[in-house]
Backbone as CSV, one residue per row, in Angstrom:
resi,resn,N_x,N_y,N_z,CA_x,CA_y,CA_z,C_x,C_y,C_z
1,UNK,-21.823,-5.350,-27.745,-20.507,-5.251,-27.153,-19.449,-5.527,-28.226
2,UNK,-18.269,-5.233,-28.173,-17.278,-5.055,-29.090,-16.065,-6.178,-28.669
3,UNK,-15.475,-6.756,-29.707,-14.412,-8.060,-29.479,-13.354,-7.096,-29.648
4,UNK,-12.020,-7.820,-29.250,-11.155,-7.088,-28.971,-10.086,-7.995,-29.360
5,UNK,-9.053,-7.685,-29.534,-7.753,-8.218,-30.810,-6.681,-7.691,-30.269
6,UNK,-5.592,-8.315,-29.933,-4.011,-8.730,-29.203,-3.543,-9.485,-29.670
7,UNK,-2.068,-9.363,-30.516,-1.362,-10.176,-31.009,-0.290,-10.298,-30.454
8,UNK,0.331,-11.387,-30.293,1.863,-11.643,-29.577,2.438,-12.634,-30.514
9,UNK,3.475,-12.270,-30.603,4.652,-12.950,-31.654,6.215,-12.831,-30.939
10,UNK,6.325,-14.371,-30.950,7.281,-14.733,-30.299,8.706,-15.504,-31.198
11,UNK,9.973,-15.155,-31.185,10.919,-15.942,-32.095,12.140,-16.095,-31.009
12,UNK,12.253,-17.564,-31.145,13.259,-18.210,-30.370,12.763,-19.398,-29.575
13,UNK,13.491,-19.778,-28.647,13.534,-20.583,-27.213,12.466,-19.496,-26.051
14,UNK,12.470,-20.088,-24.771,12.259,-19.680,-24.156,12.987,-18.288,-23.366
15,UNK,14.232,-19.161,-23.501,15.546,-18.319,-22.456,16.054,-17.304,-23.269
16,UNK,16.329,-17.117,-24.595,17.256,-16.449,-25.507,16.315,-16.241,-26.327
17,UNK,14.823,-16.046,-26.241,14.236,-15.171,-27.684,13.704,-14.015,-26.972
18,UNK,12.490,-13.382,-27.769,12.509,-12.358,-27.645,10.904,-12.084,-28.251
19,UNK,9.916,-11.288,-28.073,8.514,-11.433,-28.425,8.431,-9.910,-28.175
20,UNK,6.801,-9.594,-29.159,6.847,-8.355,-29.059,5.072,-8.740,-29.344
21,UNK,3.862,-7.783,-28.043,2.482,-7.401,-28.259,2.035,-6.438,-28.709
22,UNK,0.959,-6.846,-29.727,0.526,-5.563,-30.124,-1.013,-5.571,-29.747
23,UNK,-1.348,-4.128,-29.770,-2.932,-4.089,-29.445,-3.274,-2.646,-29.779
24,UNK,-4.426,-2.240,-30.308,-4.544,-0.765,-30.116,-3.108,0.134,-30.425
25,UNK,-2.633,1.373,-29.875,-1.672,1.971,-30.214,-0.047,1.286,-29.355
26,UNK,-0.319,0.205,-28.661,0.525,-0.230,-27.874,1.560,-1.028,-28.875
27,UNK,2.339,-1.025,-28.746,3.664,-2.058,-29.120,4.490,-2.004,-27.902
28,UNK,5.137,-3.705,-27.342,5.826,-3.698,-26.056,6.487,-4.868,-26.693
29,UNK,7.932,-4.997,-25.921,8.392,-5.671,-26.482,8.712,-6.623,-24.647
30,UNK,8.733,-8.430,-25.369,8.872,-8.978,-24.278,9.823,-9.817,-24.409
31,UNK,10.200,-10.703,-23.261,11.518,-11.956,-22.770,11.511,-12.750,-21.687
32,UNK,12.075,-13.228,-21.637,12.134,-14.303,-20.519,12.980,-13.113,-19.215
33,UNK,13.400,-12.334,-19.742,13.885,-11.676,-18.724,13.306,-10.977,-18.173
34,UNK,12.453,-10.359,-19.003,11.330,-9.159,-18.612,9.874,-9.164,-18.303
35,UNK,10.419,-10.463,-18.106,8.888,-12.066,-17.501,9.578,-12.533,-16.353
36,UNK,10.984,-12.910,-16.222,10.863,-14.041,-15.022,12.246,-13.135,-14.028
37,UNK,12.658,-12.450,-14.595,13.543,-11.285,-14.091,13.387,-10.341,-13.635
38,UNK,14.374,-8.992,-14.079,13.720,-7.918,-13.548,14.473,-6.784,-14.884
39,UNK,14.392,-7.718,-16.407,14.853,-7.356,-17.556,14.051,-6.014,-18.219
40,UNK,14.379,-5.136,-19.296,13.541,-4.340,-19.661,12.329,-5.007,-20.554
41,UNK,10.925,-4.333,-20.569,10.280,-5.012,-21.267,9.091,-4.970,-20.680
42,UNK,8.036,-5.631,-21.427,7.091,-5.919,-20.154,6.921,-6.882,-20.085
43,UNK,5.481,-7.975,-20.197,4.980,-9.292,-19.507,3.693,-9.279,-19.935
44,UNK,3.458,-10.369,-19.869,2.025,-11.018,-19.796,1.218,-10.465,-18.367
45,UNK,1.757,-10.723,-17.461,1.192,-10.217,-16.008,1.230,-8.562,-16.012
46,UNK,1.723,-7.807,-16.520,1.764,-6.645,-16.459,0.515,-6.399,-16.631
47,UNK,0.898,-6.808,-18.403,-0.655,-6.090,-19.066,-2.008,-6.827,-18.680
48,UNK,-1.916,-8.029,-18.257,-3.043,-8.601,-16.986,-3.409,-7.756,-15.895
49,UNK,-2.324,-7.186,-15.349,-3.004,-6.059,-14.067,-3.214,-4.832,-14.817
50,UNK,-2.725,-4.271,-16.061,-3.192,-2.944,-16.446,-4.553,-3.388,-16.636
51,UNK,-5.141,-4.911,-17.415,-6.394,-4.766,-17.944,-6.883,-4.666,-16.595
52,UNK,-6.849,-5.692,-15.653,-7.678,-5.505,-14.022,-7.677,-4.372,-13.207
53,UNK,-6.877,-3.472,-13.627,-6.285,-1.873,-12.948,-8.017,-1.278,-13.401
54,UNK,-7.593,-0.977,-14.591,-8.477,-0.569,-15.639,-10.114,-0.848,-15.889
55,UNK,-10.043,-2.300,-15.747,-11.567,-2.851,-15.566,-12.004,-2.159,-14.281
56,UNK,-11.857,-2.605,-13.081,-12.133,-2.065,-11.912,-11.959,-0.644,-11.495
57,UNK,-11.417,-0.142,-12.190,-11.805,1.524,-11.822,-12.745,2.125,-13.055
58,UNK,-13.586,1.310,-13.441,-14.245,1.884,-14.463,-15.577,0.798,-14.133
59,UNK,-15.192,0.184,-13.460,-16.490,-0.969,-12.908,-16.596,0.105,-11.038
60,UNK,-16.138,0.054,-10.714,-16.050,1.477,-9.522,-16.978,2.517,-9.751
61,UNK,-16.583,3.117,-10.647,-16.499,4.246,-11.147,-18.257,3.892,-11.315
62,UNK,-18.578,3.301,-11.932,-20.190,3.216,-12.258,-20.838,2.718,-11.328
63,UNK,-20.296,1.756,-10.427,-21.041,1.552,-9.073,-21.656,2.713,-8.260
64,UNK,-20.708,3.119,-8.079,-20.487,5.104,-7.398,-21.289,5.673,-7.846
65,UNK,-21.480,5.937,-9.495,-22.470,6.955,-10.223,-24.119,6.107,-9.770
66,UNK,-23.435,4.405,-9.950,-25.044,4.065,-9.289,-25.483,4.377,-8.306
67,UNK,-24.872,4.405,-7.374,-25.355,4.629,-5.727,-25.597,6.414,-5.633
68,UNK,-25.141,7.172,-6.637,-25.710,8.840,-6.961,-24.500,9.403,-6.374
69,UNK,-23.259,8.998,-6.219,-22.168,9.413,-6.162,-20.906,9.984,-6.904
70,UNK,-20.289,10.831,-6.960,-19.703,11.570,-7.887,-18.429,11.228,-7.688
71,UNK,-17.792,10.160,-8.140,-16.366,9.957,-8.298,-15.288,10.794,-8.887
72,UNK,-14.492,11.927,-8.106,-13.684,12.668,-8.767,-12.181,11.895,-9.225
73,UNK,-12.108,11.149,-8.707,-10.634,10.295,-8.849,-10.647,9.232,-8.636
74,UNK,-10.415,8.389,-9.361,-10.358,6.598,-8.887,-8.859,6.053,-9.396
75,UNK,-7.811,5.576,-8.660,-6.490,5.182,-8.691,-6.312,3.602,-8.147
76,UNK,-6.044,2.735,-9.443,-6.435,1.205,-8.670,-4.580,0.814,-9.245
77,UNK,-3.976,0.066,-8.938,-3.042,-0.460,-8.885,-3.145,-2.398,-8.863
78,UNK,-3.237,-2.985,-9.669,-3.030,-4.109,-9.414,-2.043,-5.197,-9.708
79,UNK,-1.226,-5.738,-8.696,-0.650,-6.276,-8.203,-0.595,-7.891,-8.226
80,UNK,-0.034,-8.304,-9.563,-0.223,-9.408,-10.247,1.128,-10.740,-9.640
81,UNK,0.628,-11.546,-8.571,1.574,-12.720,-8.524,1.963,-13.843,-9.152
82,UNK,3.377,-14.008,-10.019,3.822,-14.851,-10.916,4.297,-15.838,-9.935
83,UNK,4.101,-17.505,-9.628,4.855,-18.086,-8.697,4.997,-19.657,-9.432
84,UNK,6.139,-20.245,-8.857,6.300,-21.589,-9.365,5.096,-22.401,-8.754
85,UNK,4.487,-23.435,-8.860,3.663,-24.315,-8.567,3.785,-25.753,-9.341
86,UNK,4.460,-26.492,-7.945,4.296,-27.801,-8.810,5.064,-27.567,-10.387
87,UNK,6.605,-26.712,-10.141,7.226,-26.920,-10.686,7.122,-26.012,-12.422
88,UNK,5.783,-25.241,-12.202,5.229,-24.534,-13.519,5.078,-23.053,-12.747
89,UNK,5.084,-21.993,-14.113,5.149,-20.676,-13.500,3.667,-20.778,-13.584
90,UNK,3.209,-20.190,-12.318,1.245,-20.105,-13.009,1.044,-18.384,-11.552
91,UNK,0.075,-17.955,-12.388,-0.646,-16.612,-11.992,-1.557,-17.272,-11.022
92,UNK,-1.298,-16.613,-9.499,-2.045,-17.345,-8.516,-3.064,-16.172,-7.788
93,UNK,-2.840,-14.717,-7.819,-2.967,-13.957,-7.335,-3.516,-12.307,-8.370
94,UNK,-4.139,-11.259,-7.591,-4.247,-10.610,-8.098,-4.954,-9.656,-7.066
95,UNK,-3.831,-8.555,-6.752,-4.004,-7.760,-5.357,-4.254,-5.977,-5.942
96,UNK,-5.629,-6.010,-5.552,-6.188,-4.459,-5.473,-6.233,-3.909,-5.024
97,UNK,-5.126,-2.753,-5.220,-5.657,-1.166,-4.205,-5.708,-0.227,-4.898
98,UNK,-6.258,0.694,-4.221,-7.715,1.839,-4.866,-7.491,2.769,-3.799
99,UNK,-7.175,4.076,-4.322,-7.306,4.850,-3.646,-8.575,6.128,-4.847
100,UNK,-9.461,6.907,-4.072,-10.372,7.356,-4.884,-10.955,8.599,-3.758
101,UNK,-10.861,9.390,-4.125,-11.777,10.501,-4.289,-12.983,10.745,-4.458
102,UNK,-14.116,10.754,-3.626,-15.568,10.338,-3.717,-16.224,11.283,-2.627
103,UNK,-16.580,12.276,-3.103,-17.127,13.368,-1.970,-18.719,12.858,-1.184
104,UNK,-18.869,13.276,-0.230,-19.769,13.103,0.312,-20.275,11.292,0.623
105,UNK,-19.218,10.736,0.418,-19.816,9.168,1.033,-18.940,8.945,2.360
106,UNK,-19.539,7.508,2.817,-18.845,7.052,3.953,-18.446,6.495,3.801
107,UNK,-17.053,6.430,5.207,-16.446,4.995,4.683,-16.870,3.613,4.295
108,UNK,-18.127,3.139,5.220,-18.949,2.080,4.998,-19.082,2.038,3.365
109,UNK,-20.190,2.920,3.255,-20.578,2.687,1.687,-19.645,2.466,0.984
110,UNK,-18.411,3.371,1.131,-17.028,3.605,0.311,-16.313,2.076,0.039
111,UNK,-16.821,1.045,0.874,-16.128,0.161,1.459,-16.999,-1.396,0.388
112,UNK,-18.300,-0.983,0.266,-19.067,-2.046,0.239,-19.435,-1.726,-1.151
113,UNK,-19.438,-0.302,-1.701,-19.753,-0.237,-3.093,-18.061,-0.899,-3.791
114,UNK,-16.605,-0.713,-3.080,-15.704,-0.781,-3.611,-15.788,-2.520,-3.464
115,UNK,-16.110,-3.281,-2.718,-16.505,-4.357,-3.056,-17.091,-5.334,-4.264
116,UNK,-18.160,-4.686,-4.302,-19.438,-4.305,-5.147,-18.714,-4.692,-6.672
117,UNK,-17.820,-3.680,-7.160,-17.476,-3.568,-8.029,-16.526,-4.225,-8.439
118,UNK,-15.585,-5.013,-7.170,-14.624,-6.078,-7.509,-15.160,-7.462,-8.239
119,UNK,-16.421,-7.165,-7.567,-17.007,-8.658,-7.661,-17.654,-8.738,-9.014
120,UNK,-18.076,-7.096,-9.829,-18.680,-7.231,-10.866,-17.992,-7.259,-12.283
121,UNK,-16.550,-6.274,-11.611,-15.878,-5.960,-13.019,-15.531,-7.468,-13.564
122,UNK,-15.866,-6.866,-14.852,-15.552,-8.038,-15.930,-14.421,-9.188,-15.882
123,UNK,-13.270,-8.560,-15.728,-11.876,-8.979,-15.597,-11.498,-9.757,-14.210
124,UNK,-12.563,-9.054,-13.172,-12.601,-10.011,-12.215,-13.388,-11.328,-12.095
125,UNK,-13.835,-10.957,-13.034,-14.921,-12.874,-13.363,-14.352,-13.248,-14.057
126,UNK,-13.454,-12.878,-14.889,-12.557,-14.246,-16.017,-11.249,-14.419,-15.388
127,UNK,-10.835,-13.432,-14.404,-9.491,-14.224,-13.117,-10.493,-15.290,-11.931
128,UNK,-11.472,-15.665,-12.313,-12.079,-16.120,-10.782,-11.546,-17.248,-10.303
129,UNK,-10.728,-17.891,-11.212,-10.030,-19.008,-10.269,-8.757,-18.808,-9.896
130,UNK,-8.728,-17.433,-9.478,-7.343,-17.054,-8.446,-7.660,-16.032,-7.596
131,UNK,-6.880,-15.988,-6.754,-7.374,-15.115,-5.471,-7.191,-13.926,-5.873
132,UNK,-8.292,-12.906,-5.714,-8.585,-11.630,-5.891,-8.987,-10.720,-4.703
133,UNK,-7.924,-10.008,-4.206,-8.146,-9.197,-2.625,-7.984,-7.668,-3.225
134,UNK,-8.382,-6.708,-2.336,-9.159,-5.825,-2.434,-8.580,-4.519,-1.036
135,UNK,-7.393,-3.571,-1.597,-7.588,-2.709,0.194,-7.952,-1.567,-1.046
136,UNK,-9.069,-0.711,-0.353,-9.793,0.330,-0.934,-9.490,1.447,-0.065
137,UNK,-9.105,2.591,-0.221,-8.728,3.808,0.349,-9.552,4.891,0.070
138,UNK,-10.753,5.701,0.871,-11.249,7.010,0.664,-10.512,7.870,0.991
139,UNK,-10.077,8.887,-0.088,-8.966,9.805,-0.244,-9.541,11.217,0.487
């Protein structure tokens, strides 16, 4: 398996600086605004739900091929909650929906393999100490 490398560099305060991630072909630039606002930029939580978006429709995606199913489309969206606690910002949440394209299954199966795969993808075992929910849609 292959390690993987993300750099974030940050200059200033909290309130008035300004940070920028790099990874792969990505450069994003971040802030307190575009973290705790609704500033341009992105976030830490963003690219937390792109990786969990991402893990899980590709942890899906092979469940499906396991069960001899042909996944034409898998669309996951996840839905990352930033909240105060006890006075600190902390990531409490992390809400999945999936809509997918999967010929010839049922909803059942559709339902229990999309399970299946919440529980396996990677990204969902290193969020496991926050709540991780799940609405799955056969398209």
């Amino acid at each position: 398996m292959a390690n993987r490398t993300a750099t974030a560099v940050w200059q200033g305060d909290l309130k008035t600086g300004k940070g920028t991630m790099h990874f792969a072909d990505y450069d994003g630039r971040f802030s307190f605004s575009s973290r705790f606002e609704e500033g341009a930029g992105t976030n830490p939580e963003e690219l937390l739900g792109a990786a969990h978006a991402g893990c899980y429709s590709m942890a899906f995606g092979n469940e499906l091929s396991k069960a001899g199913y042909n996944p034409e489309n898998i669309a996951t969206t996840a839905h990352i909650a930033l909240r105060q606690v006890e006075g600190h910002a902390k990531i409490v949440s992390s809400h999945l929906v999936v809509k997918a394209k999967v010929p010839g299954i049922s909803e059942d199966e559709f339902q229990k393999i999309a399970l299946a795969a919440k529980e396996g993808c990677p990204v969902s075992q290193a969020l496991a100490g926050l709540e991780i929910s799940l609405d799955a849609e056969l398209a």
